[in-house]
N, C-alpha and C positions, 0 to 999 in steps of 0.2 A: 195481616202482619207480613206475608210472606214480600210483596214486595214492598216494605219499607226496609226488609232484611236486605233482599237485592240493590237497595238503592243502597244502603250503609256500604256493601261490600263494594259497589262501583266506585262508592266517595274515597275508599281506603284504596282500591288499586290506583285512583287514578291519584291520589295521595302519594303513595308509594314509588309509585313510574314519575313524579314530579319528582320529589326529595333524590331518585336516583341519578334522573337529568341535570339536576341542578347540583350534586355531588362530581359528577363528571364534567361541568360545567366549569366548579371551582376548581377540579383538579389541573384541569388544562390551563387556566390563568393564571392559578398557582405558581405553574412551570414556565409557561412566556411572560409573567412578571418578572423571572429573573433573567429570562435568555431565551431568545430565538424569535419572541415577540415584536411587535411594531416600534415597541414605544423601550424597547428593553435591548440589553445588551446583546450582540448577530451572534449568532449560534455558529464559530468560525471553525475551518478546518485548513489542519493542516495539507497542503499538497507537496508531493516532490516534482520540482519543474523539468525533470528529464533522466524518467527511469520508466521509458517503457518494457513490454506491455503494461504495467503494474498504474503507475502515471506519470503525464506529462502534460503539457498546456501547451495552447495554440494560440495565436491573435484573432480577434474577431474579426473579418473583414471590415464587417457592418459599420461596428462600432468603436472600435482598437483595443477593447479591453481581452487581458489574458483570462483564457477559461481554464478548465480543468477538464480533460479527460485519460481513458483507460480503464483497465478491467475492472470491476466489480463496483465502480459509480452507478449503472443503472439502479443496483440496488439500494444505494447509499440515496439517492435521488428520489426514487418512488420513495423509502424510510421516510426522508423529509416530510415530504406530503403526509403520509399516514396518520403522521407524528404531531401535523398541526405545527411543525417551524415552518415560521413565516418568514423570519429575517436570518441571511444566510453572507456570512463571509468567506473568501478564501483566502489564506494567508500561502502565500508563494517561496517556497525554501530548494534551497541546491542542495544541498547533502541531508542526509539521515540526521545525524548528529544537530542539527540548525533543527531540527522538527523534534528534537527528542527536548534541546533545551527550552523551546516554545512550549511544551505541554507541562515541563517540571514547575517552572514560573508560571504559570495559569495566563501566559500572554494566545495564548490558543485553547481550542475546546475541546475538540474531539478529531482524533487521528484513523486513520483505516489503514496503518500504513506500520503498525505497530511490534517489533519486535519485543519478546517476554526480558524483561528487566526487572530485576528486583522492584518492587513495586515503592519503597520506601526508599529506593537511588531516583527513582524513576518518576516519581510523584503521578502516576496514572494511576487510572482504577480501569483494569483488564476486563472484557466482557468473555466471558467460558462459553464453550473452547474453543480455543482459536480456528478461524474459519478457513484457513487454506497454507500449505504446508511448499514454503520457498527453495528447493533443493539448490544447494552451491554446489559447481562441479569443475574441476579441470578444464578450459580450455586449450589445445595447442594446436601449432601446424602441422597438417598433414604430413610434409614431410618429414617433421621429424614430432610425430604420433606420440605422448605421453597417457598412457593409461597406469590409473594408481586406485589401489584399494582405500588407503588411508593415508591421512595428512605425512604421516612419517616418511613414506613411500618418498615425498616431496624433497627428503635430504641431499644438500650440495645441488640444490636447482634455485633459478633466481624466478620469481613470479612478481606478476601486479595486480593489483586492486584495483576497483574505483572507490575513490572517497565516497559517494553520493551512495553507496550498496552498504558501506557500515559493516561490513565483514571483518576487518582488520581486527578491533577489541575482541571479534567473537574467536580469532582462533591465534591472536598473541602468542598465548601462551602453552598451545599444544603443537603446533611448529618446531621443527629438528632447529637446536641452536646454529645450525651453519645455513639453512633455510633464505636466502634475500628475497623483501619482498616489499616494491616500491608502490607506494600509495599516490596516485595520480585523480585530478578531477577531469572527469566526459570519458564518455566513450570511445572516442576518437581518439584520445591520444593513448589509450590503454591497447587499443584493437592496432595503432601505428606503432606501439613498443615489440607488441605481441610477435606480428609478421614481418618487420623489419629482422626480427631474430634478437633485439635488445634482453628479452626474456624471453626464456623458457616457456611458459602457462601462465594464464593468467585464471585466477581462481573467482569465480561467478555464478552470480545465477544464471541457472539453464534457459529459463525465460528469456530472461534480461539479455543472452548472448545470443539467443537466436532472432530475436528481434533484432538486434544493432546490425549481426551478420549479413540477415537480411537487406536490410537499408544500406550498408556498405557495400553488398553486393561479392562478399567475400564468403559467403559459406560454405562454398564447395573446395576451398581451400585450409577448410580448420577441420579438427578432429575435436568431436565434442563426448570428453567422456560418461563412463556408463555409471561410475558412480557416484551417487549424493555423497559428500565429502561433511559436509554441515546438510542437515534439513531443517531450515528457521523457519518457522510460526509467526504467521500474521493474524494479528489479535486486531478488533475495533477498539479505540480505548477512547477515555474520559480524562481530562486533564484532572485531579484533586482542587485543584488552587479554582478553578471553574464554575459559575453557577449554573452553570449547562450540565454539570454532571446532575442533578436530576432527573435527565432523559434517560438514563443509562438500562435502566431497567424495560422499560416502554419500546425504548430504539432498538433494544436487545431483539425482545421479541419479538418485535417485526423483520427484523434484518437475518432472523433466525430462518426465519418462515421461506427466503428468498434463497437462500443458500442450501437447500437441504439435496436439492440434484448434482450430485457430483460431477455427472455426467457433462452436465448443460454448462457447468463452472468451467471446467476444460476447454470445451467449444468455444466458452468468451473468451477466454482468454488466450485460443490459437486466433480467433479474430479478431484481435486486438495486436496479435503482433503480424499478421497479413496487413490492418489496419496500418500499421505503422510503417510496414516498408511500402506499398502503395503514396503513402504520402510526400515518400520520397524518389520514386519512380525517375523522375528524369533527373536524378544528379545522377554525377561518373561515378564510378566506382573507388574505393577509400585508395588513396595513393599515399607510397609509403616506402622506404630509400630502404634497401637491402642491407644487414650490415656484413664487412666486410667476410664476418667467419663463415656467413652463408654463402 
């Protein structure tokens, strides 16, 4: 008896480990029936085309098509694989705002680029918590150095934005009513207002300013203040409107697994903006017309 006992329990495991194969089997089909799969709708993402270190796209030599890179793609990219999406879109946007209205319409999938919005303005579904924390700060010219504790500080000064950083909604309405502050698209013509002396500060991310400084070849002529003025949160999100949001849970945990060294997250992302001024190594440095008060 004993082994026709043994041969029962070998027919049940090997019963068991089938039914679980083939449950994991269906699950993954499941999910590239509706998105990411061969034959199924690309599992697309949004990009911003020029806000490094965070991201930005280059031409392929090879091939001419625009890629995608910047900080924390490696891990969005292994995710991919993990994850079993096979078909992969990039949808190419200039500003914040163009990426926010692609995910509330379900014309995009999944963003890594995500600021916290009412989730019911916002039509995204947020993965917890958010993975890395964007500090906005005063920038100004050394010679004439603006250090401020709080937005208020800011009173009877003119500032600029870049459109494409999406900062503007975020501090409308806690800005001194006498506050100017003109909203400009690129870096280049925010960094030519800035040092011409047209404005005061320009209010940014600290990333985002030392990377462009860099590439401009201007940082030893700015004063980059000490304090986070805003500290925004970047979330991975799921568009609602999407049939890719299915991944959300799956993608989560793996993407969880990649981020957990704080340490090693910094490091990408100081190499990513070396990365970026390196690529611009042989232009001149940003030229840019005094104005007359300076």
């Amino acid at each position: 008896m004993k082994p026709l006992k043994n041969f029962s329990l070998i027919l049940l495991c090997l019963f068991l480990c089938s039914a679980q194969v083939q449950a994991s089997s269906a699950k993954k089909k499941s999910i590239t029936f509706h998105c990411g799969g061969r034959d199924s709708l690309p599992f697309s993402i949004v990009v911003l085309r020029n806000y490094p270190p965070f991201s930005w796209t280059q031409i392929n030599k090879e091939n001419g098509r625009e890629e995608r890179m910047g900080f924390i793609l490696d891990a969005i990219e292994e995710t991919i694989k993990e994850v079993n999406i096979e078909t992969v879109r990039n949808q190419f946007f200039d500003s914040f705002q163009q990426t926010q209205k692609a995910m509330l319409r379900g014309n995009a999938a999944f963003s890594f680029l995500s600021y916290y919005i009412d989730e019911a303005q916002s039509g995204q579904d947020y993965a917890y918590p958010a993975y890395f924390g964007n500090p906005f700060i005063v920038v100004s010219r050394s010679s004439k150095a603006i250090e401020v504790s709080d937005l208020s500080d800011l009173k009877g000064l003119k500032g600029v934005v870049r459109e494409e950083e999406g900062i503007e909604p975020l501090v409308r309405n806690t800005l001194p009513t006498d506050t100017k502050l003109e909203i400009v698209s690129g870096a280049e013509t925010a960094f030519r207002k800035l040092l011409s002396g047209e404005v005061d500060y320009m209010l940014t991310s600290k990333y985002a300013a030392e990377a462009e400084a860099r590439r401009f070849k201007v940082r030893e002529i700015l004063h980059f203040g000490n304090t986070a003025l805003r500290h925004v949160k970047y979330f991975i999100s799921f568009s609602k409107m999407s049939p890719c949001r299915s991944y959300k849970k799956i993608f989560s945990e793996h993407f969880k697994e990649k981020i957990k060294n704080k340490v090693e997250m910094e490091k990408n992302l100081q190499k990513h903006i070396l990365l970026w001024a390196d690529m611009h190594r042989d232009e001149p440095p940003l030229v840019y017309k005094l104005s007359e008060s300076e």
